[in-house]
mmCIF file of the N, C-alpha and C atoms, coordinates in Angstrom:
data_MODEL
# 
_entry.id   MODEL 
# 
loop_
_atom_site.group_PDB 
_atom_site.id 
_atom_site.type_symbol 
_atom_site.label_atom_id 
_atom_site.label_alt_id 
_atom_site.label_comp_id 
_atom_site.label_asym_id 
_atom_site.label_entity_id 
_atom_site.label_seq_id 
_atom_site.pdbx_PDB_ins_code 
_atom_site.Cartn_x 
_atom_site.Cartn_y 
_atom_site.Cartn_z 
_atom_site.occupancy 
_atom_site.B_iso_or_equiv 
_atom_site.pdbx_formal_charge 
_atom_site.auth_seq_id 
_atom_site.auth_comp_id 
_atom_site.auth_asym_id 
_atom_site.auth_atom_id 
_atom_site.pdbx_PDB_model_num 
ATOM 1   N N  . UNK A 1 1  ? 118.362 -67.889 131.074 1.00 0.00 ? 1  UNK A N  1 
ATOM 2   C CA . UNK A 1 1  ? 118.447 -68.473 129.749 1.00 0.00 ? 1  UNK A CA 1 
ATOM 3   C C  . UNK A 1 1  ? 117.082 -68.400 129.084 1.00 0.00 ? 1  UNK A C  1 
ATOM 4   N N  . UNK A 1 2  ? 116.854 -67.960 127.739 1.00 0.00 ? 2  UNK A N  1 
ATOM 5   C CA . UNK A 1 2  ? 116.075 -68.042 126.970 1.00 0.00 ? 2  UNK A CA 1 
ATOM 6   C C  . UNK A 1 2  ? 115.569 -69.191 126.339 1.00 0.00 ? 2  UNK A C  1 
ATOM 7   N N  . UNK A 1 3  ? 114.057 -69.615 126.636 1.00 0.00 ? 3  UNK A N  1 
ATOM 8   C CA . UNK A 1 3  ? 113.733 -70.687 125.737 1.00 0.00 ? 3  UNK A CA 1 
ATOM 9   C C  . UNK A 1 3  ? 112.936 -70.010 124.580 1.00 0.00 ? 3  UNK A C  1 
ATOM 10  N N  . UNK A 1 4  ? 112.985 -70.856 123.537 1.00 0.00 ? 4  UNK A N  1 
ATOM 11  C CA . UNK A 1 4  ? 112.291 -70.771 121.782 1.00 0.00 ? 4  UNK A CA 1 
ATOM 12  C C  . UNK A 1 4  ? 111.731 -71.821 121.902 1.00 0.00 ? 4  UNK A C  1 
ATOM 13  N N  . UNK A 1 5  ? 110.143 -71.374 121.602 1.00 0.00 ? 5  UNK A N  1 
ATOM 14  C CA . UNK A 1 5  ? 109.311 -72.386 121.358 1.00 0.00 ? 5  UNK A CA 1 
ATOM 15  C C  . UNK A 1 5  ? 108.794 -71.902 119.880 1.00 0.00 ? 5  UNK A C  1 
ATOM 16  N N  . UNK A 1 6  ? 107.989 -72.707 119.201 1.00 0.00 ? 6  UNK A N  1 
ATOM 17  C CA . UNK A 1 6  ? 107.847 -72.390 117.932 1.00 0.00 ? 6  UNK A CA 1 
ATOM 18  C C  . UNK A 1 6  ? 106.397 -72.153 117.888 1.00 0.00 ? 6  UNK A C  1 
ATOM 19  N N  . UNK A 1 7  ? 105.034 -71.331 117.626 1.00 0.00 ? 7  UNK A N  1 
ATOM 20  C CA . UNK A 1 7  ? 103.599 -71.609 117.646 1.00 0.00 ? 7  UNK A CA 1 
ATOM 21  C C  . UNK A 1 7  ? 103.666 -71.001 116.048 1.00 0.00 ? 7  UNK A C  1 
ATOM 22  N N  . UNK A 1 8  ? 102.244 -71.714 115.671 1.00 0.00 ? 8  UNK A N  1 
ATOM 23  C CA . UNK A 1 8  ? 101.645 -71.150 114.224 1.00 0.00 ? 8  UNK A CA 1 
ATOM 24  C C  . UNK A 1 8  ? 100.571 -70.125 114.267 1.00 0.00 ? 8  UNK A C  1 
ATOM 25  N N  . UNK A 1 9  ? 101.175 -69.187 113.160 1.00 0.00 ? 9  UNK A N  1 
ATOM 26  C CA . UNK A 1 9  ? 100.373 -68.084 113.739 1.00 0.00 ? 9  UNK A CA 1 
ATOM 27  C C  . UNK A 1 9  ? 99.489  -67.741 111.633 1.00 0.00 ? 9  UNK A C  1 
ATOM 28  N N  . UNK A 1 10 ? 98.485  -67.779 112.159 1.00 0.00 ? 10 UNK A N  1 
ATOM 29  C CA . UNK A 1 10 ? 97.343  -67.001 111.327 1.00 0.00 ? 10 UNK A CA 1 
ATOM 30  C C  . UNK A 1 10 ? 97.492  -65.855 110.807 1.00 0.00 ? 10 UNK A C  1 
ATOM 31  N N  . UNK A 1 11 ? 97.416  -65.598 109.967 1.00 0.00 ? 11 UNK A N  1 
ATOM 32  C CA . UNK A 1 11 ? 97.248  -63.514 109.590 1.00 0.00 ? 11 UNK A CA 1 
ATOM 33  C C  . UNK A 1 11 ? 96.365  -63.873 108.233 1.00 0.00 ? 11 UNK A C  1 
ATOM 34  N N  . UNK A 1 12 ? 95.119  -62.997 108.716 1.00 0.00 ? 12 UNK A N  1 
ATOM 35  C CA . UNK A 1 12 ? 94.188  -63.005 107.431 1.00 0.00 ? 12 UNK A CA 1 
ATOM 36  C C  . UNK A 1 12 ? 93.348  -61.472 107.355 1.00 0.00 ? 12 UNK A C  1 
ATOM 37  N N  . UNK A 1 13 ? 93.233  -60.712 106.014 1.00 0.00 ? 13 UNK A N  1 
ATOM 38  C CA . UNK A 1 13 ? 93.228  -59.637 106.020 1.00 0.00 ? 13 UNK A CA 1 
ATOM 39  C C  . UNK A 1 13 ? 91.965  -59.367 106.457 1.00 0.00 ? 13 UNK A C  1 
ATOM 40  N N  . UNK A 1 14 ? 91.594  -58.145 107.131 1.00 0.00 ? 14 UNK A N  1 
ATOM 41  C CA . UNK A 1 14 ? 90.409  -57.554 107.576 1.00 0.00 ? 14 UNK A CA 1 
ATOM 42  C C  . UNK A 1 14 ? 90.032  -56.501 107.128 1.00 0.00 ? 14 UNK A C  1 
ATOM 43  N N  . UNK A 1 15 ? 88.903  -55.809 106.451 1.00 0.00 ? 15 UNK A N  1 
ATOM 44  C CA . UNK A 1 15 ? 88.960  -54.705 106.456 1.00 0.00 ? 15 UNK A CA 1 
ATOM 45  C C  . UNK A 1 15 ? 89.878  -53.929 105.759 1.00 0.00 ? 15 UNK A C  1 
ATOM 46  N N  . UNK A 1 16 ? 90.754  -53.142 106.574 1.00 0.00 ? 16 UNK A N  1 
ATOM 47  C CA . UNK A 1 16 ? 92.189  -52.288 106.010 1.00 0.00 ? 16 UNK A CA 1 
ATOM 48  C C  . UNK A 1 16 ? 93.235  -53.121 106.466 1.00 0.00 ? 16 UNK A C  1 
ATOM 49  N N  . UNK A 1 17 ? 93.057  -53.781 107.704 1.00 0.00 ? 17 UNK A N  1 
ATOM 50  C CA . UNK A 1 17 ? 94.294  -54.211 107.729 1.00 0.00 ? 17 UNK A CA 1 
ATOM 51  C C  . UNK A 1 17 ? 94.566  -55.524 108.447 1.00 0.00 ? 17 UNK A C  1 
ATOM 52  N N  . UNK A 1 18 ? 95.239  -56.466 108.374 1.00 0.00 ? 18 UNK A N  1 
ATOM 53  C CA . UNK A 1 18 ? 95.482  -57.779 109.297 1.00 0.00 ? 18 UNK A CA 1 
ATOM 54  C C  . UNK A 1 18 ? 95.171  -57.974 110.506 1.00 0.00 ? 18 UNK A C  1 
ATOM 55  N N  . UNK A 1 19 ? 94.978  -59.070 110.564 1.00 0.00 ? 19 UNK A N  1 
ATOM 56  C CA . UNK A 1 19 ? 94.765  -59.576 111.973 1.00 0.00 ? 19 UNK A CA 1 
ATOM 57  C C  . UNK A 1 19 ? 95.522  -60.729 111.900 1.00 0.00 ? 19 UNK A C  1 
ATOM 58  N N  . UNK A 1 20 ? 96.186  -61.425 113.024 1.00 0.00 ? 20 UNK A N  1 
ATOM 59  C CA . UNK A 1 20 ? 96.966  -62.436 113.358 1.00 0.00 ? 20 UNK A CA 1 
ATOM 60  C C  . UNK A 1 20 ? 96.771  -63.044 114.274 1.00 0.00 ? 20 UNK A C  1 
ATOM 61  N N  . UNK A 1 21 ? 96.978  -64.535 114.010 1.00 0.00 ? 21 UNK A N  1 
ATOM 62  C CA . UNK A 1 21 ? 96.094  -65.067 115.369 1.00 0.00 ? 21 UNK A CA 1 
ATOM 63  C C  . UNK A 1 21 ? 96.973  -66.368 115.468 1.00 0.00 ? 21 UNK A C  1 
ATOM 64  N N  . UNK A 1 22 ? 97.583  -66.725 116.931 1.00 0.00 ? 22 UNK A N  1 
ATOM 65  C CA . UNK A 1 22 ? 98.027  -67.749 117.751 1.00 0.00 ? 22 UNK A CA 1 
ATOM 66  C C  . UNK A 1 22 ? 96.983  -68.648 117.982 1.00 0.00 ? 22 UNK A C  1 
ATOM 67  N N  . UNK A 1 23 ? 96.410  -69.614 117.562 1.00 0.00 ? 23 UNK A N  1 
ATOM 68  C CA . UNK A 1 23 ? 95.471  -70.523 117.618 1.00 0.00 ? 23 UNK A CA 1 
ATOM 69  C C  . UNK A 1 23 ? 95.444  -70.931 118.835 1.00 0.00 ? 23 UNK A C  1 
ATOM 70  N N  . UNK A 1 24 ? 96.640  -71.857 119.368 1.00 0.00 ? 24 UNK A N  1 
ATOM 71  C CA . UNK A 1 24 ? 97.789  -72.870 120.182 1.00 0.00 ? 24 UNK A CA 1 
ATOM 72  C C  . UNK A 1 24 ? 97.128  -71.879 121.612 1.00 0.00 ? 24 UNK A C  1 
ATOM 73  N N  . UNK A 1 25 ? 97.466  -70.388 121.592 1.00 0.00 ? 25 UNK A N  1 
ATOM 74  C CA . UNK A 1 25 ? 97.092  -69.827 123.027 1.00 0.00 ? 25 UNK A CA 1 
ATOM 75  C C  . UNK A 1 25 ? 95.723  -68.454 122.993 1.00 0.00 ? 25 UNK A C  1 
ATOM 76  N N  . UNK A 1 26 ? 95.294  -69.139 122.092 1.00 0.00 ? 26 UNK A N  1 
ATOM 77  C CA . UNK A 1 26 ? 94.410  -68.154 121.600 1.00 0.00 ? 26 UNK A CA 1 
ATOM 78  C C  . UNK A 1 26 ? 94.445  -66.430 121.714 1.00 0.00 ? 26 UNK A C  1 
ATOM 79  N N  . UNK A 1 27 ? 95.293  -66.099 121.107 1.00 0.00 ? 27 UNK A N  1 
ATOM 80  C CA . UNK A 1 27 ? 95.741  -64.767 120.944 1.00 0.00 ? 27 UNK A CA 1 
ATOM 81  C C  . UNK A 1 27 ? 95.439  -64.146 119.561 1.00 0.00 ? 27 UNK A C  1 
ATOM 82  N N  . UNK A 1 28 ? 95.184  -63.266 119.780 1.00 0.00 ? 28 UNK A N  1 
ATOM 83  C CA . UNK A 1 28 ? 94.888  -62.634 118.391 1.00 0.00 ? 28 UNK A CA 1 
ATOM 84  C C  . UNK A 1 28 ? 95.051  -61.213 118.726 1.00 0.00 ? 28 UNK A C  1 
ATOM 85  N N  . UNK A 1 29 ? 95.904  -60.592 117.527 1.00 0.00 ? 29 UNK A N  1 
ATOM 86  C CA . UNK A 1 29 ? 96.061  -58.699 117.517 1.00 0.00 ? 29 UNK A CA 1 
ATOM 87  C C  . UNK A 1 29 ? 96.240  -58.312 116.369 1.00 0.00 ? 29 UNK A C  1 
ATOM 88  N N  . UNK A 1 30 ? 96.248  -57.457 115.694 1.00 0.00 ? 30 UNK A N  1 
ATOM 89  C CA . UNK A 1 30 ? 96.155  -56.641 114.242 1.00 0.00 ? 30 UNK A CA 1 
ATOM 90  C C  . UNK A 1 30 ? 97.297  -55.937 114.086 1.00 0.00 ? 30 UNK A C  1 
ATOM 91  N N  . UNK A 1 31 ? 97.409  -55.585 112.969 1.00 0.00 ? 31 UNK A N  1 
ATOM 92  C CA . UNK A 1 31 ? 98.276  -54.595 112.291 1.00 0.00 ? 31 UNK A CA 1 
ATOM 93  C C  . UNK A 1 31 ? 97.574  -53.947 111.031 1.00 0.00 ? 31 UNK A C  1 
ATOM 94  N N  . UNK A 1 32 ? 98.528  -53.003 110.672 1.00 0.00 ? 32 UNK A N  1 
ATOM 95  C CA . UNK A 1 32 ? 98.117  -52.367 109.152 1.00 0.00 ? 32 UNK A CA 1 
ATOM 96  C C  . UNK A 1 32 ? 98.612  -53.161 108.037 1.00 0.00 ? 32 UNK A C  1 
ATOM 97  N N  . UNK A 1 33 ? 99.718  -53.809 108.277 1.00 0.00 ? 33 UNK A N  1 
ATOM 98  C CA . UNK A 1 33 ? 100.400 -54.787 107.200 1.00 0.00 ? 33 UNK A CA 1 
ATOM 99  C C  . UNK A 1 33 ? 100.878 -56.002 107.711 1.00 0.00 ? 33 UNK A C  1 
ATOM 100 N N  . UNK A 1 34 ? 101.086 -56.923 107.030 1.00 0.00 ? 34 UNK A N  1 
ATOM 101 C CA . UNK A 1 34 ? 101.184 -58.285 107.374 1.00 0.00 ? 34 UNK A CA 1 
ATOM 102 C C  . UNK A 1 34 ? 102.417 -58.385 108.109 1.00 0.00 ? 34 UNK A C  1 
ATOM 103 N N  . UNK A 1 35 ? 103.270 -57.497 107.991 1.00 0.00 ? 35 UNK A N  1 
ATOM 104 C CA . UNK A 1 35 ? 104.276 -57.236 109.010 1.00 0.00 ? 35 UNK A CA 1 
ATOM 105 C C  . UNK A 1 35 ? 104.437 -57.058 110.106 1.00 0.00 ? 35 UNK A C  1 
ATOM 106 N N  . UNK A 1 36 ? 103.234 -55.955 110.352 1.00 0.00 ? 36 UNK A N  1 
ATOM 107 C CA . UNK A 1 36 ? 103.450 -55.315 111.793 1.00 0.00 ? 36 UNK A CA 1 
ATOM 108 C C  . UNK A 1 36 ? 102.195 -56.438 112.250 1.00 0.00 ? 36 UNK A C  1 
ATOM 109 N N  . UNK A 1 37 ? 101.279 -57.191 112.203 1.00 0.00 ? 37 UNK A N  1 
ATOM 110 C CA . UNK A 1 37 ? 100.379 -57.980 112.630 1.00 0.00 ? 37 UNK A CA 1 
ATOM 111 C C  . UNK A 1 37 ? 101.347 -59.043 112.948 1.00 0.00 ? 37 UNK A C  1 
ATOM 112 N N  . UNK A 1 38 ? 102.237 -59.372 112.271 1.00 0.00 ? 38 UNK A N  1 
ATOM 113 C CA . UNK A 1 38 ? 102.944 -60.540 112.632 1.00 0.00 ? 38 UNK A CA 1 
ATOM 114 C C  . UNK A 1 38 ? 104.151 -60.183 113.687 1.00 0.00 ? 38 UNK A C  1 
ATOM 115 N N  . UNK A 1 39 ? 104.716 -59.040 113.709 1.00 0.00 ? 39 UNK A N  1 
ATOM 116 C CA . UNK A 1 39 ? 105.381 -58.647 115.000 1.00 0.00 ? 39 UNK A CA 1 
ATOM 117 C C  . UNK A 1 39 ? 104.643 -58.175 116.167 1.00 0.00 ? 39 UNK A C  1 
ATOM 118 N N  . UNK A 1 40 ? 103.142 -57.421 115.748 1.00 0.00 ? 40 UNK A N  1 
ATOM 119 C CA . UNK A 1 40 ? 102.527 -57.061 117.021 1.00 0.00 ? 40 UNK A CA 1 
ATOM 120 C C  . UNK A 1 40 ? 102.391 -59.096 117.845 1.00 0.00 ? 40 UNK A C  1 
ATOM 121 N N  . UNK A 1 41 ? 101.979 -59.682 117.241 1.00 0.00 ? 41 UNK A N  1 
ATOM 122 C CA . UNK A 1 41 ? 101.682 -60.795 117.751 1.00 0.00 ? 41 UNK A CA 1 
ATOM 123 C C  . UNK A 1 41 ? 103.062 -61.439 118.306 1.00 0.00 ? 41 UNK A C  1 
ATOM 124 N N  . UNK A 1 42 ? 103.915 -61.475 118.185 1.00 0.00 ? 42 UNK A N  1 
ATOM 125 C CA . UNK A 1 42 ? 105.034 -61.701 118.748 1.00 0.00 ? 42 UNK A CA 1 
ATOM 126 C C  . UNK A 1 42 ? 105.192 -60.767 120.378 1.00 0.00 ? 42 UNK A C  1 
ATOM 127 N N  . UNK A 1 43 ? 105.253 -59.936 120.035 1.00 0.00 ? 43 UNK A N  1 
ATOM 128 C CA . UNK A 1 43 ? 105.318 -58.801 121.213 1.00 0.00 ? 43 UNK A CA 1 
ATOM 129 C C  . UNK A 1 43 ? 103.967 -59.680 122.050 1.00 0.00 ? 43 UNK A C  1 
ATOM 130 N N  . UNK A 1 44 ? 103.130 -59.572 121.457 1.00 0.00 ? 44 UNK A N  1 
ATOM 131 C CA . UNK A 1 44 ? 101.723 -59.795 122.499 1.00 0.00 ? 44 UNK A CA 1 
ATOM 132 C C  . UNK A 1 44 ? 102.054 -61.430 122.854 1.00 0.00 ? 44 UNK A C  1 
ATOM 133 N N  . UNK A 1 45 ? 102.941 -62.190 122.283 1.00 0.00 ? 45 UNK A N  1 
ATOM 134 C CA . UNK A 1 45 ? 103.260 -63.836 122.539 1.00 0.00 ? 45 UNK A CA 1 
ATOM 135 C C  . UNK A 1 45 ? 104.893 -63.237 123.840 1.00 0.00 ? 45 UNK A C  1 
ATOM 136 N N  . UNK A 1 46 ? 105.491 -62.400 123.952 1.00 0.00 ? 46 UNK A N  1 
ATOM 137 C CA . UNK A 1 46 ? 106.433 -61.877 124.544 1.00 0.00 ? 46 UNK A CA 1 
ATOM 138 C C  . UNK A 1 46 ? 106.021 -61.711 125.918 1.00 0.00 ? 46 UNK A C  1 
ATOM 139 N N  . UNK A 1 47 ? 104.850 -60.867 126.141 1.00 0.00 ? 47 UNK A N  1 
ATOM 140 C CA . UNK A 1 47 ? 104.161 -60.192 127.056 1.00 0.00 ? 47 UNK A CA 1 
ATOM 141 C C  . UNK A 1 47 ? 103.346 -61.209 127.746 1.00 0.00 ? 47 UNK A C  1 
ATOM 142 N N  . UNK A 1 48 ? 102.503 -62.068 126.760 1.00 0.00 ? 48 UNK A N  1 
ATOM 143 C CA . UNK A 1 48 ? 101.856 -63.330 127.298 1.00 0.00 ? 48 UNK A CA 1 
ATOM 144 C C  . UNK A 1 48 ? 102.804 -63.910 128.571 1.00 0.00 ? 48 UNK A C  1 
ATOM 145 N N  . UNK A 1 49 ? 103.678 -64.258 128.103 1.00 0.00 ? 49 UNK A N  1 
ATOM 146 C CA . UNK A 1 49 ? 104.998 -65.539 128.682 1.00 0.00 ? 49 UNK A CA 1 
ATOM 147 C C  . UNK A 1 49 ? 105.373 -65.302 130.066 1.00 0.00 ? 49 UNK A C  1 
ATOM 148 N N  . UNK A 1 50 ? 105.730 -63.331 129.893 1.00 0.00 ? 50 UNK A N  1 
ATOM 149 C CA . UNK A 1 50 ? 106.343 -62.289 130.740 1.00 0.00 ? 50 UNK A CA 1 
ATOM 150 C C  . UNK A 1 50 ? 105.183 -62.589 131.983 1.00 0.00 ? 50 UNK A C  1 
ATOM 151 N N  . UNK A 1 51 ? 103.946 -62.249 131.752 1.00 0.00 ? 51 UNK A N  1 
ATOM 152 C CA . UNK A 1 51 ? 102.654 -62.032 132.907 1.00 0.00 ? 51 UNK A CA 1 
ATOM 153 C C  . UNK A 1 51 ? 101.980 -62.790 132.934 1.00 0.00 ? 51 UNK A C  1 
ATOM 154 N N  . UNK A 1 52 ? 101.647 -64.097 132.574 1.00 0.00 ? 52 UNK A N  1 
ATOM 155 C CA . UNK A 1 52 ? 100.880 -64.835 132.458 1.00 0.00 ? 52 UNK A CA 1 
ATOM 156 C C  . UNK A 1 52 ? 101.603 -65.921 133.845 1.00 0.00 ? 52 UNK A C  1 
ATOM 157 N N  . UNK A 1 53 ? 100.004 -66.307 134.614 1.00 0.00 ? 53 UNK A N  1 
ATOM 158 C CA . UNK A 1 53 ? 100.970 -67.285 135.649 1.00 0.00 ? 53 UNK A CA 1 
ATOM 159 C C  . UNK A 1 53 ? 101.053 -68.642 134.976 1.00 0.00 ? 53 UNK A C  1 
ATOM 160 N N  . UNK A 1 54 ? 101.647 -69.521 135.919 1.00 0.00 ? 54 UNK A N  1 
ATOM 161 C CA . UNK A 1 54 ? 102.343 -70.806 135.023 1.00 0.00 ? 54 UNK A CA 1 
ATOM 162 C C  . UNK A 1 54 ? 101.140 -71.583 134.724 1.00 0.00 ? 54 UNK A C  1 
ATOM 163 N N  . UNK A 1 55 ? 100.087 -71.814 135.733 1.00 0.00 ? 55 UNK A N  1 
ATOM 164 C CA . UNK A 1 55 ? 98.881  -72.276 136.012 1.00 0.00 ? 55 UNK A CA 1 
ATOM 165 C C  . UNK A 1 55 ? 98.091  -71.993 134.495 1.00 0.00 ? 55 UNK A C  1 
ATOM 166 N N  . UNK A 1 56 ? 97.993  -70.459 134.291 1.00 0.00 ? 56 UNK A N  1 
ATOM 167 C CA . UNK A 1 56 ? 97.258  -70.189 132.930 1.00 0.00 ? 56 UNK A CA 1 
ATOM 168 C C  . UNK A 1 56 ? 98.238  -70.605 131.312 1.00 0.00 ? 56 UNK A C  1 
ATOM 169 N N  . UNK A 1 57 ? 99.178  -70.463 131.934 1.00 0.00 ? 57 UNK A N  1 
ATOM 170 C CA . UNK A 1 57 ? 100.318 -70.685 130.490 1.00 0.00 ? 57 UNK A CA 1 
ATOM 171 C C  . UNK A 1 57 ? 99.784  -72.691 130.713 1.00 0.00 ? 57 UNK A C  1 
ATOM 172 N N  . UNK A 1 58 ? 100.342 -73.209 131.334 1.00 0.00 ? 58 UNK A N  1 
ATOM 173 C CA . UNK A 1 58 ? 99.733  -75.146 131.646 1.00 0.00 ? 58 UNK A CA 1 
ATOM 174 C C  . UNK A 1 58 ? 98.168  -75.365 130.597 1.00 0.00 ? 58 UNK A C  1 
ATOM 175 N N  . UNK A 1 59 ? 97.112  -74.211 131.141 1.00 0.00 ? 59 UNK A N  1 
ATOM 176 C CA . UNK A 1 59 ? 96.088  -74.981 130.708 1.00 0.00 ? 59 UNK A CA 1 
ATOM 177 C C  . UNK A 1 59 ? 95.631  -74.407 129.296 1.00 0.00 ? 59 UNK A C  1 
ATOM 178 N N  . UNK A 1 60 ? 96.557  -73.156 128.844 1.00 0.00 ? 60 UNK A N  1 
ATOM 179 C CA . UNK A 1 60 ? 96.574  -73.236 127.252 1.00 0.00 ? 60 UNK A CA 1 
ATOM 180 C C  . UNK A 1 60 ? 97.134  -73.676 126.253 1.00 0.00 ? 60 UNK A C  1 
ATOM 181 N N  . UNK A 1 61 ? 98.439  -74.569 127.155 1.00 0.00 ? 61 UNK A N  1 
ATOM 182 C CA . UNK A 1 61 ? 99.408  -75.492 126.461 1.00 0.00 ? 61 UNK A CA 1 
ATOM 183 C C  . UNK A 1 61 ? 98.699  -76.343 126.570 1.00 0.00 ? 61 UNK A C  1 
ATOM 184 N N  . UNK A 1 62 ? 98.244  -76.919 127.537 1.00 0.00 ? 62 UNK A N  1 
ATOM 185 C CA . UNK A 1 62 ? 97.947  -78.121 127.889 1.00 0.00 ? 62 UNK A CA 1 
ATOM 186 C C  . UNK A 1 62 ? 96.811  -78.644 126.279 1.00 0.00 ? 62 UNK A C  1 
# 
């Protein structure tokens, strides 16, 4: 079963193109448009969840 959690995510322009940033787990990744910065960061919040042990996911929630 799938859980949905909700985080606030940042996107402020750089340069040519966005950057987006998860404050909450300190993540941050770019795109060319406010689109793909805001889905790359999803994917990279996807991947986090996927490989991250529980220990490191605890003390960035925490």
């Amino acid at each position: 079963m799938k859980q949905t959690q909700q985080f606030t995510a940042i996107i402020e322009r750089e340069g040519n193109g966005y950057v987006s940033l998860c404050p909450k787990l300190d993540l941050a990744i770019q795109g060319d448009t406010v689109e793909q910065a805001r889905s790359n960061l999803i994917e990279a919040l996807e991947l986090f969840f996927e490989t991250a042990s529980a220990s490191e996911i605890e003390r960035r929630l925490g």
